[in-house]
N, C-alpha and C positions, 0 to 999 in steps of 0.2 A: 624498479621500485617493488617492493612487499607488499600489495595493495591490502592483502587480508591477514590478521594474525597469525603467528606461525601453528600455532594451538589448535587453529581451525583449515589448516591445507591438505589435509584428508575427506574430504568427505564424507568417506565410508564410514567415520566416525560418528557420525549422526545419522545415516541414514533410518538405521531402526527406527531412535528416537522420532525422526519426519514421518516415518510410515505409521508408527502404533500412538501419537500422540492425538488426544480427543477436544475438540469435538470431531474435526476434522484434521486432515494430515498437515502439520507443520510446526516448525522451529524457531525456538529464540535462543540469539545466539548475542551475549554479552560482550562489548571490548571487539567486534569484529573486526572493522575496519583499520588499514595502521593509523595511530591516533595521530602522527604527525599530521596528513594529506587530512583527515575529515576535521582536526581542526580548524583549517584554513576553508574548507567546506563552512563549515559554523560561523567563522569570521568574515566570509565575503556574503553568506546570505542575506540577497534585499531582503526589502519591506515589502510583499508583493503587492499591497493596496494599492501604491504608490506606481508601479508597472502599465506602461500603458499597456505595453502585450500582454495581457492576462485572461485569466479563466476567473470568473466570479460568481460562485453558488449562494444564493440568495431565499430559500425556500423555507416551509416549514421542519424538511427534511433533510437541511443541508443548508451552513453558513461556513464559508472556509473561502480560500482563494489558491489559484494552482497557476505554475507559469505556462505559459503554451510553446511548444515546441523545446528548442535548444540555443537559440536567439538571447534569452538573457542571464543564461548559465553561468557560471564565473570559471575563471580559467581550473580552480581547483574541482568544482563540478561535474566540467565537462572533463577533464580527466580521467577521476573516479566511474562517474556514468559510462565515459569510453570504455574502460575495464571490465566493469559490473555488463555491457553487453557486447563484448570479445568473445570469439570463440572459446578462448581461455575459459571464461567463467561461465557460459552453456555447459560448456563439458561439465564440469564444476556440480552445475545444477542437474543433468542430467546423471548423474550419478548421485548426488543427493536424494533426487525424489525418483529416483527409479522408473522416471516416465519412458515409455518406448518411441513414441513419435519425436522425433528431433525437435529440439527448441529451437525457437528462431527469437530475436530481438527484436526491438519495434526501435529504428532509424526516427519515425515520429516523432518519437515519447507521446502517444496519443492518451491525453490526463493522467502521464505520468511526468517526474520532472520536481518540480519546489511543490511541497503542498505546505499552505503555513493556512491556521486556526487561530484568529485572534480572542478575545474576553468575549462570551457572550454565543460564541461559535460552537457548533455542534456538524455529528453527521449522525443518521439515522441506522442502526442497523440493515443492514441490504447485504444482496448476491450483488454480486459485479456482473456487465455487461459480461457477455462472452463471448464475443466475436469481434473484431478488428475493424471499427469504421470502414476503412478506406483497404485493407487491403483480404477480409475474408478470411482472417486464419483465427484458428480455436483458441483463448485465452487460458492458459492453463496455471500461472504461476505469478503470485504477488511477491514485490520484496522492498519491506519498507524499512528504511536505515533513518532511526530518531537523533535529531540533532539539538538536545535542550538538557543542555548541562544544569544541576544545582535545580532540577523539576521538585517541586513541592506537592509531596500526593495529597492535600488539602484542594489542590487546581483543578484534579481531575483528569480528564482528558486519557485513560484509560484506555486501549483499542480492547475490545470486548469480544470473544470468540460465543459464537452459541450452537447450540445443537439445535436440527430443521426440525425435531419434534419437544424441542422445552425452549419457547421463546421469554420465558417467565424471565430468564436470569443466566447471566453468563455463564460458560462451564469453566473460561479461563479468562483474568483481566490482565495484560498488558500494560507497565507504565511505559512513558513515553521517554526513559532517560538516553543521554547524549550516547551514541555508539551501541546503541543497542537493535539489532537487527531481526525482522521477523520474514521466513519465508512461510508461504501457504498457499496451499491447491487452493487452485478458482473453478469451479463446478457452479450451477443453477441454482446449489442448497448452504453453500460456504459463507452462513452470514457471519457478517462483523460491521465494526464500527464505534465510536462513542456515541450514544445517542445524549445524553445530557449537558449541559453549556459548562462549558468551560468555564472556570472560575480564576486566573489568574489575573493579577495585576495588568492593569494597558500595556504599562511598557513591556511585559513577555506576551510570547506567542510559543504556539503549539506546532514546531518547526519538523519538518522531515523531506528526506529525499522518497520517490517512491517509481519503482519500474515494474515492468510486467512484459511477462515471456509469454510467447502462442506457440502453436503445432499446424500443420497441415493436419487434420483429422484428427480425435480423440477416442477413448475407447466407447462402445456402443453404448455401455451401464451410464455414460455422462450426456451422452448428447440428450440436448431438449432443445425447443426450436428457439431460435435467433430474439436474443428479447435483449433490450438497454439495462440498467441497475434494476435492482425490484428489490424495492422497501416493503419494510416489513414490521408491524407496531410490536413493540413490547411491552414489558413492566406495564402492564395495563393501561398503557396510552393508547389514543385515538388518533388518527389522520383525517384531515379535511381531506375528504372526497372527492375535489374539483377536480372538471373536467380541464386539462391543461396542457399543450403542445411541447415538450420538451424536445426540441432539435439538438442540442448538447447529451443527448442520452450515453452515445459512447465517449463521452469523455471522463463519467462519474469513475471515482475510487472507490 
C-alpha cells in the first residue's frame, strides 16, 4: 500500500520549507495521507469518552481525552500508526527535519495515539514534555494527522504556533481539516496549542491521530533540564496558581 501521497515521497522536497518556516521549524502538509486508508481511520474512530482505557484531561489548562497505549486502535489505526513509526518513515523524517541523532519511535504511544476534543474543550498553549516517561529518550518531533472532514472555522479549534518571545498572538493558525498533516520540532520553547473552547456542535468533536519521535541525545543549544508540559498564559489570560500533583505529566500533547 501507498501510505503517503505520491506528491509528498520526497522529502527533500520540503525540507527547506521544515527548516526556514517561523515560528519554529515545521510543516503542513495538505491530502497527506492515502485518503482511502485514513478514511477508514475517520470511520472506525470511537467516542473516547465512552473508552474505559482512557486518558482524561480535566483542568483549567486542558479539556480533551486521549486513548492509552495501542489496546483500542482500530485495525485501520493500527495500520497507518504501524507505518507512520516503520523504519520506513523515520528515514522519511529523518531527512525531512535534518535531525542528526537517529529517531527512534515510541512502541508506547506515550500520550500519543486518538486524541479527540469535544464542545467546550480547550488545550492551553504549552512546550511538550521532553523526555520519555518510561524510557529516557529526547522528544524531538510532533506529527499530528487531523481527521474532521466538512470542519467549520466558525468552531475554532485552531492548533496555534507562537514565538517564545510574542506570547500575545499566534505567528501561525492551523485549522484542524480531515488529512491535513503537521510535523514540528519539540524543544523547551515550541509552544503551541488551541487555548480557547471549542465551539462546535455535541455531535462533532475535534478528532486527530497524534505520534511523537525521540533521539538518544539532542544537540547542546536544546537541552534544558527534564521538565513535564509547561504552560504558558496568553492573550492576556491568567492561570490559577494552585499548588497541584500532576502524575500524568508526560503524557500531555
Amino acid at each position: 500500500m501507498n501510505y503517503i501521497q505520491e506528491k509528498y515521497k520526497n522529502p527533500l522536497l520540503f525540507k527547506k520549507q521544515y527548516l526556514e518556516n517561523l515560528p519554529f521549524k515545521h510543516v503542513i502538509l495538505d491530502d497527506f495521507i492515502n485518503p482511502n486508508l485514513l478514511n477508514k481511520v475517520e470511520e472506525e474512530f470511537p467516542d473516547l469518552q465512552y473508552l474505559e482505557n482512557k486518558i482524561t484531561y480535566d483542568s483549567q489548562k486542558e479539556i480533551k481525552f486521549a486513548s492509552k497505549g495501542s489496546a483500542d486502535l482500530s485495525p485501520a489505526a493500527k495500520d497507518l500508526i504501524g507505518y507512520l513509526n516503520s523504519d520506513i518513515f523515520l528515514e522519511y523524517l529523518q531527512i525531512l527535519t535534518g535531525i542528526d541523532e537517529k529517531l527512534i519511535s515510541d512502541p508506547y504511544l506515550s500520550g500519543a495515539g486518538y486524541h479527540q476534543i469535544k464542545k467546550g474543550g480547550l488545550l492551553k498553549i504549552h512546550a511538550d514534555f521532553n523526555k520519555h516517561g518510561m524510557l529516557n529518550l529526547d522528544r524531538r518531533i510532533n506529527l499530528l494527522i487531523y481527521l474532521n472532514k466538512n470542519w467549520n472555522s466558525d468552531w475554532g479549534g485552531d492548533l496555534e504556533l507562537y514565538d517564545r518571545n510574542n506570547l500575545k498572538s499566534p505567528v501561525v493558525s492551523v485549522a484542524p481539516k480531515f488529512n491535513r498533516c503537521v510535523i514540528f520540532s519539540t524543544t523547551s520553547f515550541t509552544y503551541h496549542g488551541h487555548p480557547d473552547k471549542l465551539r462546535c456542535p455535541k455531535n462533532r468533536s475535534r478528532r486527530s491521530i497524534a505520534l511523537y519521535y525521540f533521539s538518544t541525545g539532542r544537540p547542546e543549544s536544546e537541552i534544558d533540564s527534564e521538565h513535564g508540559t509547561l504552560f504558558v498564559e496568553t492573550k492576556g489570560e491568567k492561570f490559577n496558581h494552585e499548588i497541584k500533583f500532576n502524575f500524568n505529566c508526560q503524557q500531555k500533547t
